[in-house]
Steps between C-alpha positions, in 0.01 A plus 500: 500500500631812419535756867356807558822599645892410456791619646734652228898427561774580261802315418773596757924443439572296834851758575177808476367308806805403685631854453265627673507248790794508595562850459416599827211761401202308501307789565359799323789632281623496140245253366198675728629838328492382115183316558334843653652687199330259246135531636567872515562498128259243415211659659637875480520613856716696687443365877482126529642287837514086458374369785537138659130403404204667423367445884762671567499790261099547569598530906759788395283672311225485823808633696599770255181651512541473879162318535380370837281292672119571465563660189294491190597374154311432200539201296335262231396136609565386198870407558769262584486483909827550496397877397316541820645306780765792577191680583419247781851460567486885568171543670355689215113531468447386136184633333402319195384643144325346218631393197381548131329131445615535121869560600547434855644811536438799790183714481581846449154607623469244789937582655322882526232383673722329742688784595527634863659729674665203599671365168904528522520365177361246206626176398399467099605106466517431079377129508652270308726762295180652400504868573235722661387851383848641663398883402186448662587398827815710538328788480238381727826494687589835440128694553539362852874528561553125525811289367406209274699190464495335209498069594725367225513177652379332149591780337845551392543637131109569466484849292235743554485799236816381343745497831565214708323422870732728769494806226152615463488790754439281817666610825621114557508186313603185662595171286527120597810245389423232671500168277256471275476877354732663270827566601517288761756541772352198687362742746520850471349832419557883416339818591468810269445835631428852354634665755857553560411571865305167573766292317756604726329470799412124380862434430555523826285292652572237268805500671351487872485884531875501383700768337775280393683827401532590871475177735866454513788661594805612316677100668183300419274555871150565502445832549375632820363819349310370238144448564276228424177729432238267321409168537634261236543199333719217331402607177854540285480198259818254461733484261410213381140518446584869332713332263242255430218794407823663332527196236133494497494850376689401205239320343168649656408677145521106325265343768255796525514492082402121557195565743358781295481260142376236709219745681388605125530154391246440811263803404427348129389164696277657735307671262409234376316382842166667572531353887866652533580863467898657525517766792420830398809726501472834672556792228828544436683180615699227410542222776829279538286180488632312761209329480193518181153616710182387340103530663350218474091454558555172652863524720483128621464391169721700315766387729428151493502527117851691451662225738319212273648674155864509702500891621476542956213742540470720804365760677821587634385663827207546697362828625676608775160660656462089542735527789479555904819661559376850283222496702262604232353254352197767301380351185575653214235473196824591247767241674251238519389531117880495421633221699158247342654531206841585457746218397890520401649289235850470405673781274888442632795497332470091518233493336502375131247666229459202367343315792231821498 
């Protein structure tokens, strides 16, 4: 059967490998460097941090905007849980908006109705690779003076108006490399901030609050007079899983080429269902398809049928609304539509057009 997910690793020289292990910097340095300069080009930012993993990464960016217990944060349930847990993890109040049943994207009109007083900032998760109406909620965002993160968890190398995820205007973007998207680093992540002023400020406590510049003396001591002002984290990835995204970086444009035929190669089939429909695009997007989304009007059957014909169908998450720990657990007319019908197929780079 052909996976809705598979790890991509390239070929590796075995003295690349032992170089680095035995070279007695096994954490963030040459390797973490070039791999942060590549993403920069690729995606055309100016601020970007690797980070360890994107539970990580998502906790700095909580910290960074200095957010606290009790606090309010606005989010779509239609996500990966790992999107959300750093909320619980935080003691953030979540409050839930609905989702475009055609798309599965945020609600414009429904996120303003959720506002409060209250909100310290919006979550706008891009399921699946598929991106939301980005101008539309940032400047929800910006009529009430609230940052908006854009959830790239899925969504690394999705384009929206011709520019790639983490430069389209949003105040932060924050990416997942664990093992099954594209690079992988076998875990990992990476922030992206517009502002100089927040990126250095998260640079720091991806470090444990540490301004590596200052924290020793001139004969190698810690410093007694530099502070430790912010909480932090581990969060500086290792060499070798930089150097792993690094190689990976090399040949992203070849295995996003591959997913894109095989998504159009997918689009001629499906029109030719009238029980199967391809996700609607928002205006103005292009998604990395990670994974191919369909609607289906019967979702247990469609999935049964893909697996019979050799293809793994799934939902790929469940509705995070679903769960205690958010402690709201409001049904949403949008999410609920959405999740009935929506079904991933494989579009990777393993797949073969032929086998569509």
């Amino acid at each position: 059967m052909v996976p809705i997910y598979k790890p991509y690793m390239p070929k590796f020289i075995d003295s690349e490998i032992n170089e680095i292990l035995y070279s007695g910097q096994l954490s963030y340095g040459k390797y973490g460097r070039k791999f942060e300069e590549q993403l920069k080009v690729f995606i055309g930012c100016e601020y970007l941090l690797s980070i360890s993993s994107y539970n990580v990464a998502m906790l700095i960016v909580l910290s960074t905007f200095g957010l606290q217990f009790g606090d309010e944060v606005i989010a779509s349930p239609v996500s990966c849980l790992a999107s959300n847990q750093p909320f619980a993890v935080k003691g953030l109040k979540v409050v839930w908006v609905d989702v475009d049943p055609k798309t599965g994207s945020m609600c414009p009109d429904d996120l303003k109705s959720k506002i409060t007083k209250n909100t310290k900032a919006i979550f706008h998760n891009h399921f699946c690779g598929y991106l939301g109406d980005i101008d539309a909620i940032n400047s929800i965002g910006k009529e009430f003076g609230i940052p908006v993160v854009d959830d790239g968890i899925e969504a690394f190398a999705s384009q929206y108006k011709g520019n790639k995820l983490g430069n389209v205007g949003t105040d932060v973007t924050v990416f997942s490399f664990q093992t099954v998207r594209l690079p992988n680093t076998i875990d990992g992540g990476a922030i992206v901030f517009k502002d100089k002023e927040l990126y250095e400020k998260a640079l720091l406590i991806r470090d444990y609050g540490i301004d590596r510049k200052n924290f020793r003396t001139i004969n190698g001591e810690i410093n007694p007079v530099c502070d430790i002002k912010l909480e932090g984290y581990a969060g500086l990835m290792s060499e070798l899983n930089s150097f792993i995204g690094a190689k990976q970086m090399d040949e992203i444009e070849k295995l996003l080429t591959l997913q894109k035929n095989n998504a159009e190669t997918w689009n001629k089939k499906i029109a030719e269902c009238d029980t199967i429909y391809s996700l609607k695009l928002t205006a103005n997007t292009i998604p990395n398809y990670w994974v191919y989304g369909t609607l289906c009007k019967n979702k247990p059957e469609a999935i049964q049928n893909f697996k019979k014909n050799g293809f793994y169908a799934t939902g790929v998450h469940i509705n995070n609304n679903l769960y205690s720990i958010f402690q709201d657990k409001n049904s949403l007319r949008g999410v609920n539509q959405f999740m009935d019908q929506f079904v991933a197929i494989p579009s990777g780079w393993w797949l073969n057009i032929t086998d569509i």
